[in-house]
N, C-alpha and C positions, 0 to 999 in steps of 0.2 A: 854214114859215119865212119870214119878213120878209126879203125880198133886200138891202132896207138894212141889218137888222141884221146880216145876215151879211157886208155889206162892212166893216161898220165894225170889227168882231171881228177882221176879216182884216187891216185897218189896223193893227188893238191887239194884235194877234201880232206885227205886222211890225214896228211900232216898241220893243215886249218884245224880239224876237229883234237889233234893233239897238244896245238898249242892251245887251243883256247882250254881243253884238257888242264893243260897246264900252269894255266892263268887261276884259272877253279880254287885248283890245290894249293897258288899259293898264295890267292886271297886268303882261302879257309886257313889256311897256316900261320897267317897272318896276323888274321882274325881272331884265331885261337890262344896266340902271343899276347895281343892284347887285352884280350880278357884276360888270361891269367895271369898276368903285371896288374890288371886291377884288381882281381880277387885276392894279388898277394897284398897292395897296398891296402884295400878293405881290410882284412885280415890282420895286419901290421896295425891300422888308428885301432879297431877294436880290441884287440890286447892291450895298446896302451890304455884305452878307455878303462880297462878291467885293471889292468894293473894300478891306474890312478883310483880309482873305486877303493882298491884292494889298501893302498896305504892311505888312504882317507879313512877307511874304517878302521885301520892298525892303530894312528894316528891318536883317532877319535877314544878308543877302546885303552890308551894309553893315557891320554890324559886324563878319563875317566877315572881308571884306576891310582892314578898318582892322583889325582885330590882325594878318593878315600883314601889312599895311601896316609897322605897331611890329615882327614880326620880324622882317620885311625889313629894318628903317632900321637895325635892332640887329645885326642878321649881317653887314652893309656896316659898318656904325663896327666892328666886332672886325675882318674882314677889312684894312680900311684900316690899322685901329692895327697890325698884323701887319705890315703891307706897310713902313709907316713906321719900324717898329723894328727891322724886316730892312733897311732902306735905311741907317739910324743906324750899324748895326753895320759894313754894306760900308765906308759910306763915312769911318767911322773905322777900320777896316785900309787903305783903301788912300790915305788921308788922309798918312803919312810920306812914300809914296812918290812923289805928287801935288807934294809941296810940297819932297823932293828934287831932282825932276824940273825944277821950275822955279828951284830956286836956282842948276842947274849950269846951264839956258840965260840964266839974266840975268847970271850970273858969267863964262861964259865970253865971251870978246873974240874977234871973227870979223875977219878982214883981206877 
């Protein structure tokens, strides 16, 4: 064997096993790109998922409370109109007596 040719073999191995070396790394690099372009889009629907979640329950928990909002406003206006018609009624029974009351103290003459 030629000691030369055997060096240079040994070169044309070493450069073979660095490109395929280098084939490796940028499969893996590659591979790694893509995954994490999908884990970003995963990541991106599932926020939106959660965020539509999130104003679905905002949503929900809003209209909720605006119709007790309306049965609120509606049980206070009945309550009141009650309160008001019980006021009307007192204060016409005792409306004779009020207005009694005061004719005998502007009539009567004090020394």
């Amino acid at each position: 064997m030629d000691p030369m040719r055997g060096g240079q073999g040994g070169i044309q191995m070493l450069l073979t096993a660095e490109q395929e070396a280098q084939q490796i790394v940028t499969a893996a690099r590659n591979l790694k790109m893509t995954r994490l372009k999908q884990a970003k889009e995963e990541a991106e629907r599932e926020a939106a998922n959660y965020r539509a979640h999130l104003e679905a329950e905002y949503k929900k928990s809003i209209s909720e409370s605006t119709g007790n909002s309306d049965s609120t406003v509606k049980r206070l206006d009945a309550e009141t109109e009650a309160k008001i018609e019980s006021l009307k009624g007192t204060a016409s029974k005792v409306s004779p007596e009020v207005v009694k009351m005061l004719l005998k103290y502007i009539t009567t003459v004090r020394n």
